[in-house]
Jmol script that loads the backbone (N, CA, C; Angstrom):
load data "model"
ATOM      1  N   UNK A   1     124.440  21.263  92.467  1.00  0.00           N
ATOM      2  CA  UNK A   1     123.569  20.928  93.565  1.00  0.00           C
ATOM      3  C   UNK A   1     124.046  19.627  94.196  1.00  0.00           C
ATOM      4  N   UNK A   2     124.491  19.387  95.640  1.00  0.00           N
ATOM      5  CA  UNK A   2     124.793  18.213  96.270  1.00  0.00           C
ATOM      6  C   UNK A   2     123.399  17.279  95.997  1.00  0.00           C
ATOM      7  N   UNK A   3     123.782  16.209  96.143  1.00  0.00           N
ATOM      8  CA  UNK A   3     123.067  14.918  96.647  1.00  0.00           C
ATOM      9  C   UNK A   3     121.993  15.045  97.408  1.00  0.00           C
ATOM     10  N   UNK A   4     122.248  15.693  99.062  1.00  0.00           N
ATOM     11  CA  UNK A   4     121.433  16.167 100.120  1.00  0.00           C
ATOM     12  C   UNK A   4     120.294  17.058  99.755  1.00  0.00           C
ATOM     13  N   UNK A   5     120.626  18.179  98.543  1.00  0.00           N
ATOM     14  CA  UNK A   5     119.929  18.883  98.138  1.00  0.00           C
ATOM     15  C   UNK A   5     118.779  18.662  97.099  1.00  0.00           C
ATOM     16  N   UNK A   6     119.015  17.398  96.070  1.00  0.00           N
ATOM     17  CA  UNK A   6     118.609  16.749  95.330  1.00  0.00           C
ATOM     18  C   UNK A   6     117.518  15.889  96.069  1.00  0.00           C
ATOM     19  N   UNK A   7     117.774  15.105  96.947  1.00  0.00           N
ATOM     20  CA  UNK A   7     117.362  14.435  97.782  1.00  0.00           C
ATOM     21  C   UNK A   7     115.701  14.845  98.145  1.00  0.00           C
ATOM     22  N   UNK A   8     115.921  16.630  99.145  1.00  0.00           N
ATOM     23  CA  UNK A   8     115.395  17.102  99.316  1.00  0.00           C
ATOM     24  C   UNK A   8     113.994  17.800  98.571  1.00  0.00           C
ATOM     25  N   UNK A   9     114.240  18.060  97.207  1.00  0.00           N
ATOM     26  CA  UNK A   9     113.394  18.862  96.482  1.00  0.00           C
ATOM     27  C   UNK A   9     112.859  17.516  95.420  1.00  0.00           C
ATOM     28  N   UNK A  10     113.485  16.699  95.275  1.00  0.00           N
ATOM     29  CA  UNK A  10     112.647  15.697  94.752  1.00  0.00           C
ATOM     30  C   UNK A  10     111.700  14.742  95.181  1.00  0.00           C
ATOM     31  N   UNK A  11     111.703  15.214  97.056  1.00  0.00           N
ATOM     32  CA  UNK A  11     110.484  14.096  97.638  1.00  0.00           C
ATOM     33  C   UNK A  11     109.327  14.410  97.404  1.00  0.00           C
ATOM     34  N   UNK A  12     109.745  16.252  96.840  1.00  0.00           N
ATOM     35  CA  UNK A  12     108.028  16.669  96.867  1.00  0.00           C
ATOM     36  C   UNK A  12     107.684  16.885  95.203  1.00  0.00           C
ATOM     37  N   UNK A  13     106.400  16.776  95.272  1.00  0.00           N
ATOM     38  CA  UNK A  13     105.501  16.537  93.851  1.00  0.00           C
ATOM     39  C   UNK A  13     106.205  18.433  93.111  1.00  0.00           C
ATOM     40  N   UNK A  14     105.699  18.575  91.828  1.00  0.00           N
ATOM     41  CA  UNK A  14     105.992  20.368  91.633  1.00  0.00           C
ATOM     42  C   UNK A  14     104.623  20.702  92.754  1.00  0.00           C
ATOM     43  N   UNK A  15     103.591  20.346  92.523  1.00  0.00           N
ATOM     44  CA  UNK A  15     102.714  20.907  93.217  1.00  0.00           C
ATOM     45  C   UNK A  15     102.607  21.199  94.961  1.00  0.00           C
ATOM     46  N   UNK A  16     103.096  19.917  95.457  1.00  0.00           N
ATOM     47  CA  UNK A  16     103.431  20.387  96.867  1.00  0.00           C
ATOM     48  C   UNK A  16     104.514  21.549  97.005  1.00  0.00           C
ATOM     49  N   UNK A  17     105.848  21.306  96.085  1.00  0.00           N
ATOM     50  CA  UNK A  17     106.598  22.760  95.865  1.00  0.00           C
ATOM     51  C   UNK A  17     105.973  23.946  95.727  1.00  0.00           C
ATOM     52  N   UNK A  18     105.051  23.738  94.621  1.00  0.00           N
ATOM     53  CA  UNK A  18     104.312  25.263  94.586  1.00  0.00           C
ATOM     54  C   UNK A  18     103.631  25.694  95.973  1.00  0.00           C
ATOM     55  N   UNK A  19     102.595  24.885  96.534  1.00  0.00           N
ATOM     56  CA  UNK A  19     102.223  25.174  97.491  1.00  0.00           C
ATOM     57  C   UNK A  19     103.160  25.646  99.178  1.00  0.00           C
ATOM     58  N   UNK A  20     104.189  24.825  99.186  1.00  0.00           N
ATOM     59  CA  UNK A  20     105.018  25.035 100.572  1.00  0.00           C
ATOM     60  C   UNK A  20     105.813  26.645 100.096  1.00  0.00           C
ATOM     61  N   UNK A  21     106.340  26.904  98.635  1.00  0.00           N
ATOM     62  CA  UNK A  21     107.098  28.261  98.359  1.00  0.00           C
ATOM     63  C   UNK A  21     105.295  29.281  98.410  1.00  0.00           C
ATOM     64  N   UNK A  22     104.621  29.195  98.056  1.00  0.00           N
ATOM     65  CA  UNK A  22     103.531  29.701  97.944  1.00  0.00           C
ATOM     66  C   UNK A  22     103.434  30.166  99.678  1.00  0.00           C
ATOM     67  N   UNK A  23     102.934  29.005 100.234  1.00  0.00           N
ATOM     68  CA  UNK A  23     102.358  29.363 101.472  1.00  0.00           C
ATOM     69  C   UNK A  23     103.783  30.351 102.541  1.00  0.00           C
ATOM     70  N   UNK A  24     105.328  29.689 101.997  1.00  0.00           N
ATOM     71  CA  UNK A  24     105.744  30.091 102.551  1.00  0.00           C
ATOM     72  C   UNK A  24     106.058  32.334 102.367  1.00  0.00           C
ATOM     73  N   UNK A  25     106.030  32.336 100.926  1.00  0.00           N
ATOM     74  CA  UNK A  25     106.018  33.717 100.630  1.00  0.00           C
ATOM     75  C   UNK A  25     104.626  34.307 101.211  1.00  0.00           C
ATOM     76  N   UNK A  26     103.958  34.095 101.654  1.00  0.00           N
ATOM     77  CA  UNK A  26     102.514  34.412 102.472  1.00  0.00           C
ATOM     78  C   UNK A  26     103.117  34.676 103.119  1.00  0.00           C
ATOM     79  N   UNK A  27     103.478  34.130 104.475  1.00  0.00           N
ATOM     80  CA  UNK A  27     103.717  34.074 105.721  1.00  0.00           C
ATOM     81  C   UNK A  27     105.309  35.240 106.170  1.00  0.00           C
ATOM     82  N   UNK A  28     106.391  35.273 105.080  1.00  0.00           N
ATOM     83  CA  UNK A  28     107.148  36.463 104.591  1.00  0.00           C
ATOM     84  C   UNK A  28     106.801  37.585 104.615  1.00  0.00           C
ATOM     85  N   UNK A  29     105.851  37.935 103.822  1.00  0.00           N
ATOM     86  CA  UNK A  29     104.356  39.038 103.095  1.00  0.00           C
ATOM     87  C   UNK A  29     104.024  39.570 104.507  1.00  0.00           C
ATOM     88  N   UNK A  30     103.392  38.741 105.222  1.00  0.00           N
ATOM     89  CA  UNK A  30     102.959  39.089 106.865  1.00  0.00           C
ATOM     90  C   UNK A  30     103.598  39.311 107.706  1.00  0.00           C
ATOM     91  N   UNK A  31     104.793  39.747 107.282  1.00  0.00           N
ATOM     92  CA  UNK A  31     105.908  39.650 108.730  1.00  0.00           C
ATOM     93  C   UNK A  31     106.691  38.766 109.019  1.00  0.00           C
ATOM     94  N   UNK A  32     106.566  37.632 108.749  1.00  0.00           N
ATOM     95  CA  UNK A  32     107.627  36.366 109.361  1.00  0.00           C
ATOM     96  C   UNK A  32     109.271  36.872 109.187  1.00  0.00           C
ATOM     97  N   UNK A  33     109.774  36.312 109.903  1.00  0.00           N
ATOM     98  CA  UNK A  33     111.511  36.423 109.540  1.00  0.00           C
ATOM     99  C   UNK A  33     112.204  35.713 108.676  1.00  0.00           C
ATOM    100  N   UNK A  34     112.912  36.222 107.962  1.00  0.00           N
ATOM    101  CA  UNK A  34     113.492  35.310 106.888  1.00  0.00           C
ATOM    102  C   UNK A  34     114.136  33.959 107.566  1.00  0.00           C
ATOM    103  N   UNK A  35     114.485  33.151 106.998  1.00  0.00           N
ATOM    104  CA  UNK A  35     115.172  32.039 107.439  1.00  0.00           C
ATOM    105  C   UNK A  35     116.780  31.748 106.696  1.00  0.00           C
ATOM    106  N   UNK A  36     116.947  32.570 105.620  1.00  0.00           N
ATOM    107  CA  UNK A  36     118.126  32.749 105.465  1.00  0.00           C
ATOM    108  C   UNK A  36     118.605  34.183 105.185  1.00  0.00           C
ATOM    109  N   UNK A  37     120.207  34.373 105.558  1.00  0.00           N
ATOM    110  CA  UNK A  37     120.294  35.629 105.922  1.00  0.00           C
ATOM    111  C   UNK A  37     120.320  36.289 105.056  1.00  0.00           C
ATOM    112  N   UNK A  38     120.000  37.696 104.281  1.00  0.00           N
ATOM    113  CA  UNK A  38     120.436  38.159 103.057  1.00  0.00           C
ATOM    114  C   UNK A  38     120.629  39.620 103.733  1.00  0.00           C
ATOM    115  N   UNK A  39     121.469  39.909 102.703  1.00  0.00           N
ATOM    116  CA  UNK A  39     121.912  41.507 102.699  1.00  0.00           C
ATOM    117  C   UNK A  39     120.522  42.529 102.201  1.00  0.00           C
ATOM    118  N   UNK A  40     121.519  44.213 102.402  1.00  0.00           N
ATOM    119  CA  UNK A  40     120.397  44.573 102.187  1.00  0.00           C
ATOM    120  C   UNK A  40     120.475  45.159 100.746  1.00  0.00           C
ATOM    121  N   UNK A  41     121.506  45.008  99.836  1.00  0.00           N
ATOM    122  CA  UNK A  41     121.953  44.979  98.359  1.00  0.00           C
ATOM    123  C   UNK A  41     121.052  43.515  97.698  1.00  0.00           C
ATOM    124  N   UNK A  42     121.144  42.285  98.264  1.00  0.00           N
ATOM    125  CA  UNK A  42     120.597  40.639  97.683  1.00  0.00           C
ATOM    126  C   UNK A  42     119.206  41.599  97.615  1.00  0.00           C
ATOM    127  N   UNK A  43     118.283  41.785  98.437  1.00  0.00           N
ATOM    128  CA  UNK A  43     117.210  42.456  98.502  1.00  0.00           C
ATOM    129  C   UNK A  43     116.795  42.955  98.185  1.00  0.00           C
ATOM    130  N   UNK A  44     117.726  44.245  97.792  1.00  0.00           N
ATOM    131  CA  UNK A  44     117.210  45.113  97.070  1.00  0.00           C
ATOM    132  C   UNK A  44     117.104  44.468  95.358  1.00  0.00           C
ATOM    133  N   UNK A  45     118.717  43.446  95.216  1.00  0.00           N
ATOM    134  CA  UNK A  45     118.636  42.915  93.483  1.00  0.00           C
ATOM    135  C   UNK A  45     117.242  42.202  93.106  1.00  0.00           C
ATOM    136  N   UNK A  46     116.850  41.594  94.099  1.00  0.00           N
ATOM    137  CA  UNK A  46     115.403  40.529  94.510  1.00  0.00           C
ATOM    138  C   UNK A  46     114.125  41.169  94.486  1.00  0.00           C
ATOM    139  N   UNK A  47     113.998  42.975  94.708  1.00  0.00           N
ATOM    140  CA  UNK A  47     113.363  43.617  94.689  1.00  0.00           C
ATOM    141  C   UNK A  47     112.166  43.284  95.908  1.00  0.00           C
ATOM    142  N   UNK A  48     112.553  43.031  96.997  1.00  0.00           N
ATOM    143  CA  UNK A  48     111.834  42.457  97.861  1.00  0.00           C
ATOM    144  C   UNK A  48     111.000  41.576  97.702  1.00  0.00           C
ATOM    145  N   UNK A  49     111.000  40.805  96.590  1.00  0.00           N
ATOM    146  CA  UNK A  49     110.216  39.921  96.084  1.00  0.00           C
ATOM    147  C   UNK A  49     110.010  38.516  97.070  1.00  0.00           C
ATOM    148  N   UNK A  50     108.728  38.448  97.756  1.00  0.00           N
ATOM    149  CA  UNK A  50     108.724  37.408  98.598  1.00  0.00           C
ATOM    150  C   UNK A  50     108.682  36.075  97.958  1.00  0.00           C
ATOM    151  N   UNK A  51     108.378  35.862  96.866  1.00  0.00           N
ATOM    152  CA  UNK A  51     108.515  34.775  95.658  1.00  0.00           C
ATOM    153  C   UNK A  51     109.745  34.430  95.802  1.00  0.00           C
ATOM    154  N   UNK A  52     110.762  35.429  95.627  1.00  0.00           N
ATOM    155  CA  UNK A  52     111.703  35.075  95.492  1.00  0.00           C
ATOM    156  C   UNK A  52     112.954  34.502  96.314  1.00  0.00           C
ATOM    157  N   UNK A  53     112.109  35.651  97.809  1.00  0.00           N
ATOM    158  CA  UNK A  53     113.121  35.305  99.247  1.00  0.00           C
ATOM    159  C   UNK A  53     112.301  33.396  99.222  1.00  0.00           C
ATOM    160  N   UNK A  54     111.102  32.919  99.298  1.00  0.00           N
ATOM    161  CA  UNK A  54     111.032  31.459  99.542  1.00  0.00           C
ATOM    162  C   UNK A  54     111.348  30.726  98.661  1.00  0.00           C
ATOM    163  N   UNK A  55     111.904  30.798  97.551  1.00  0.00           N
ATOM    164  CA  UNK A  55     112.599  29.665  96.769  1.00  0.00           C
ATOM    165  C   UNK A  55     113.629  29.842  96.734  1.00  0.00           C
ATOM    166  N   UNK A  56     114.433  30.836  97.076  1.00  0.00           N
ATOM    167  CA  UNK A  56     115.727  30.833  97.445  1.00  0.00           C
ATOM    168  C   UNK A  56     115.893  30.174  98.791  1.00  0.00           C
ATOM    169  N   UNK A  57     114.750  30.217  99.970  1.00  0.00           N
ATOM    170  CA  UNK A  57     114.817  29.437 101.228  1.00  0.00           C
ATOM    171  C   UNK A  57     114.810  27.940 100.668  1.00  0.00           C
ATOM    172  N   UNK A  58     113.564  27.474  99.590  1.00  0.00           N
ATOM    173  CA  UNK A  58     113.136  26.253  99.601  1.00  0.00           C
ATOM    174  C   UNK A  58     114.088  25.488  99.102  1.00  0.00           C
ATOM    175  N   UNK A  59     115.491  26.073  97.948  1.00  0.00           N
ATOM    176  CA  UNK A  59     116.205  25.523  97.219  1.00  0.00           C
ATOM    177  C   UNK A  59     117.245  25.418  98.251  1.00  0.00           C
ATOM    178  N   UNK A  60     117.863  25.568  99.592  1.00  0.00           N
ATOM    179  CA  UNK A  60     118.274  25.753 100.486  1.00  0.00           C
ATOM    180  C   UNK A  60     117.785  25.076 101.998  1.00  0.00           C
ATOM    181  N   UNK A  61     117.047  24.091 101.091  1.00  0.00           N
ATOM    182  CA  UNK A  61     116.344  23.186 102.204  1.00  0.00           C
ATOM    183  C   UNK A  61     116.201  24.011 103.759  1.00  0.00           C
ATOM    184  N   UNK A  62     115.364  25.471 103.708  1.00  0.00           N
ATOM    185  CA  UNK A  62     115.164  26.179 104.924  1.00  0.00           C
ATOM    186  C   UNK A  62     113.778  26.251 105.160  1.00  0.00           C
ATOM    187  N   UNK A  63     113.486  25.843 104.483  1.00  0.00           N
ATOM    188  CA  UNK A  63     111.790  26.396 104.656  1.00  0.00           C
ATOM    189  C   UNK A  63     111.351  25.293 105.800  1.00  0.00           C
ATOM    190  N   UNK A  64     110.518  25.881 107.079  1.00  0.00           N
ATOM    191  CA  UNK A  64     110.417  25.082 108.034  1.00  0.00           C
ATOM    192  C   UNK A  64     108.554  24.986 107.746  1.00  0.00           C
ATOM    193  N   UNK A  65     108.572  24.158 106.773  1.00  0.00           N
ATOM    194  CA  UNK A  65     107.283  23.418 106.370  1.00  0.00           C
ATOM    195  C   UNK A  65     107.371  22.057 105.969  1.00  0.00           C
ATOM    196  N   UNK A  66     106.261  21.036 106.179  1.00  0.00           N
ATOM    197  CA  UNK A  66     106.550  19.925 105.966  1.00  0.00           C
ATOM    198  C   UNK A  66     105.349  19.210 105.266  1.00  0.00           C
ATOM    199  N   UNK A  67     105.505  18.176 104.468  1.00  0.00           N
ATOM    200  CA  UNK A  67     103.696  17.576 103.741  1.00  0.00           C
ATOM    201  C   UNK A  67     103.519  16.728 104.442  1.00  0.00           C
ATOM    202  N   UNK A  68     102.663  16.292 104.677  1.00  0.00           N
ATOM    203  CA  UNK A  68     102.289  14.933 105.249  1.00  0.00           C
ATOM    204  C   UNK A  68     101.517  13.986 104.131  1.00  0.00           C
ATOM    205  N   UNK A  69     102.273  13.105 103.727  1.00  0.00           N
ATOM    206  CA  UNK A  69     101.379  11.987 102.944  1.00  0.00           C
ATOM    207  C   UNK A  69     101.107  10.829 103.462  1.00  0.00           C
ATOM    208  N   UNK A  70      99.930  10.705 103.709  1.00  0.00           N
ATOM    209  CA  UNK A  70      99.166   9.298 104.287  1.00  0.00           C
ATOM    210  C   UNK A  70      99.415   8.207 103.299  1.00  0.00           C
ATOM    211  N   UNK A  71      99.881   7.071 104.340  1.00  0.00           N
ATOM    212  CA  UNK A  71      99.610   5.670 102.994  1.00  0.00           C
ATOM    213  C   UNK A  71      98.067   5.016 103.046  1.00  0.00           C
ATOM    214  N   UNK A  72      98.499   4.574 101.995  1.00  0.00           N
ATOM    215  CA  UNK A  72      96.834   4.179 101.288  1.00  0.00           C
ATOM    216  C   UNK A  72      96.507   2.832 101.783  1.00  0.00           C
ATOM    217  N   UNK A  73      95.380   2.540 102.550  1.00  0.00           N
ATOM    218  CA  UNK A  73      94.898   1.477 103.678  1.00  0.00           C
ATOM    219  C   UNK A  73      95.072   0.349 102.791  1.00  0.00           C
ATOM    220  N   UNK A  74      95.281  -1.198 103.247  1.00  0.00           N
ATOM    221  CA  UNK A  74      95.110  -2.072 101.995  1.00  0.00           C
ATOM    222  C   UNK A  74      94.526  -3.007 102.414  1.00  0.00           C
ATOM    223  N   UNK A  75      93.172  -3.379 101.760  1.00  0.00           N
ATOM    224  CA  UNK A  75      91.515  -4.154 101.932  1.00  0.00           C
ATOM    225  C   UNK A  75      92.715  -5.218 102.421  1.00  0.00           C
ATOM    226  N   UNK A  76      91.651  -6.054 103.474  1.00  0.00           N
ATOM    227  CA  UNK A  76      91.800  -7.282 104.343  1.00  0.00           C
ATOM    228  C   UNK A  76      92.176  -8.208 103.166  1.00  0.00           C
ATOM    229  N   UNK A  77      91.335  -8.270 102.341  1.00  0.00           N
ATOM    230  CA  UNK A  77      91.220  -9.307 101.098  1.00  0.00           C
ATOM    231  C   UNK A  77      92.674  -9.918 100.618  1.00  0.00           C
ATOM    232  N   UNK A  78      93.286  -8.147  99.689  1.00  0.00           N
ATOM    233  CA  UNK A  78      94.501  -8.341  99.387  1.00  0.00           C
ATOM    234  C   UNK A  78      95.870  -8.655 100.113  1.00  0.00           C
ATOM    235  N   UNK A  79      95.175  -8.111 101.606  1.00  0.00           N
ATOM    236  CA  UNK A  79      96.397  -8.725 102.543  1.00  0.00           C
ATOM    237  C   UNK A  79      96.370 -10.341 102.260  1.00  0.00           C
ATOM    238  N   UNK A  80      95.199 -10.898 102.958  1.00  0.00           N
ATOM    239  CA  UNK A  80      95.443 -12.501 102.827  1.00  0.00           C
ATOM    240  C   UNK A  80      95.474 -13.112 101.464  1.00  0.00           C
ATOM    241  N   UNK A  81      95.639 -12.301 100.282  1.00  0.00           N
ATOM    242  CA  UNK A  81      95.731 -12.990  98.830  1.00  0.00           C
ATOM    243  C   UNK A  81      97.442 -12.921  99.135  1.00  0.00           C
ATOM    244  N   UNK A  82      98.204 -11.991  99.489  1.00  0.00           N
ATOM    245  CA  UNK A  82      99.436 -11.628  99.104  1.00  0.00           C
ATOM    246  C   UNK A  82      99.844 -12.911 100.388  1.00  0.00           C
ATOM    247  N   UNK A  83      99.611 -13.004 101.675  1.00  0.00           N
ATOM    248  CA  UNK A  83      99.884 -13.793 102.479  1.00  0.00           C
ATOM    249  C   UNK A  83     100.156 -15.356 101.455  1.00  0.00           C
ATOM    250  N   UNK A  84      98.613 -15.938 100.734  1.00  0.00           N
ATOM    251  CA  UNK A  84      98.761 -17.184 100.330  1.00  0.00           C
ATOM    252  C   UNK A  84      99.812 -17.403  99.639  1.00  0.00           C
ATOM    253  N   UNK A  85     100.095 -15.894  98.966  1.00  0.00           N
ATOM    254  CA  UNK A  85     100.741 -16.164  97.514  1.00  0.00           C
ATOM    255  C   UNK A  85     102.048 -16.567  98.339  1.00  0.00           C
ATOM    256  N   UNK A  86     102.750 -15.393  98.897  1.00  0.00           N
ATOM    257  CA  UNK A  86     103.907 -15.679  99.768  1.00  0.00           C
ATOM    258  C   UNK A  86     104.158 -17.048  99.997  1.00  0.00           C
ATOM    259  N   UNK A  87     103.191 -17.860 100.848  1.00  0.00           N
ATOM    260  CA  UNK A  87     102.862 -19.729 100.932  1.00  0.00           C
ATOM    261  C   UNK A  87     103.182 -20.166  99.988  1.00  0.00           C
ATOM    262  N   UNK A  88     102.656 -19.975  99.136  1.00  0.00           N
ATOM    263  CA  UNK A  88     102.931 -20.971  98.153  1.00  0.00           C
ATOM    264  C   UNK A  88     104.384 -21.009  97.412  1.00  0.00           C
ATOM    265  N   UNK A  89     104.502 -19.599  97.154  1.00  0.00           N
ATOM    266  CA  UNK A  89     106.172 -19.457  96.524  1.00  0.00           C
ATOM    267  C   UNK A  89     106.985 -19.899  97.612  1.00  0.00           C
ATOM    268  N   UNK A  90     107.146 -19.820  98.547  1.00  0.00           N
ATOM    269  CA  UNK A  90     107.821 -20.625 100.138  1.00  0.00           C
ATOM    270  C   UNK A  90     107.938 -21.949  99.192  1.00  0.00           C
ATOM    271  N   UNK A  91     106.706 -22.620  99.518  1.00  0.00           N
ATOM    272  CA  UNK A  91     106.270 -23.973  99.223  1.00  0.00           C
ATOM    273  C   UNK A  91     107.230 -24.441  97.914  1.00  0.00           C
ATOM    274  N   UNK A  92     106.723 -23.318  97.153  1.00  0.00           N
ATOM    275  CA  UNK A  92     107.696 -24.420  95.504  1.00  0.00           C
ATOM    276  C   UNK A  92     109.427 -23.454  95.643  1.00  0.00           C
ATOM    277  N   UNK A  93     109.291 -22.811  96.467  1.00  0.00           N
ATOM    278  CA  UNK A  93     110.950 -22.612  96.740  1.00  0.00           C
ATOM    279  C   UNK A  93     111.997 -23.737  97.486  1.00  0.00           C
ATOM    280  N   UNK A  94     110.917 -24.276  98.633  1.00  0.00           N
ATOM    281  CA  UNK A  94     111.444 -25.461  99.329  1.00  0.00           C
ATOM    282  C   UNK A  94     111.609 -26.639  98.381  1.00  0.00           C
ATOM    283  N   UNK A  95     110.709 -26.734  97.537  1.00  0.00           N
ATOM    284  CA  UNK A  95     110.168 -28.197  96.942  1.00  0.00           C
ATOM    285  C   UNK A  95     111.587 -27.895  95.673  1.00  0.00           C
ATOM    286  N   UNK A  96     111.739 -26.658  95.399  1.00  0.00           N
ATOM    287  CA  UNK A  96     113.177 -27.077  93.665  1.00  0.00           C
ATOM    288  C   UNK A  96     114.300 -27.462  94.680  1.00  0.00           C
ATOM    289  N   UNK A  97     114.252 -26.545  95.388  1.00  0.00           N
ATOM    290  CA  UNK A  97     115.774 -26.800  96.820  1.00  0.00           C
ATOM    291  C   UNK A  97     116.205 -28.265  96.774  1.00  0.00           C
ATOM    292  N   UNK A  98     114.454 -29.205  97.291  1.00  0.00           N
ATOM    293  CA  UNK A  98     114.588 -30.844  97.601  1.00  0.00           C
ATOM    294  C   UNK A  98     114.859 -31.551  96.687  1.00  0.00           C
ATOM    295  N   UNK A  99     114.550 -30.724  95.076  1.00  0.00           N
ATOM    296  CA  UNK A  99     115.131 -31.688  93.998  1.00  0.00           C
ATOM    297  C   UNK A  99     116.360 -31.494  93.700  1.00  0.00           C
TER     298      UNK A  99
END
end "model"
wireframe off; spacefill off
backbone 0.3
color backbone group
């Protein structure tokens, strides 16, 4: 497996995996078009298995689904605690420098 590919399947949790190969073998199931090309021998070895056509897409970085993860808001408080702290390490960074 390249780098690019590694890259790819490790941003997501197993569970977002399950869900994007999940949702994507749904949408297979209903008609959609494959996204990578297979014969009609691969298919038949695969047994039309839509499980199987989306993790062969997902391991193939094809699956045109994406997660969205929100970052987590951070209280006013801890902003201006992390601000002082910043100050102060400034402060005794300047002050060993002057000795």
């Amino acid at each position: 497996m390249t780098e690019d590919k590694q890259d790819k399947s490790a941003r997501y949790t197993k569970y977002e995996k399950a869900r994007i190969i999940g949702a994507r073998a749904l949408q297979i199931s209903a008609g959609a078009p494959f996204v990578v090309r297979l014969g009609e021998e691969e298919l038949r070895q695969m047994r039309y298995n839509t499980l199987d056509i989306a993790k062969l897409e997902f391991e193939k970085g094809l699956i045109p689904i994406t997660v969205h993860k929100p970052m987590p808001s951070i209280p006013e408080d801890d902003k201006a605690f992390a601000r002082k702290l910043l100050m102060h390490l400034k402060a005794t960074e300047e002050k060993q420098q002057a000795d």
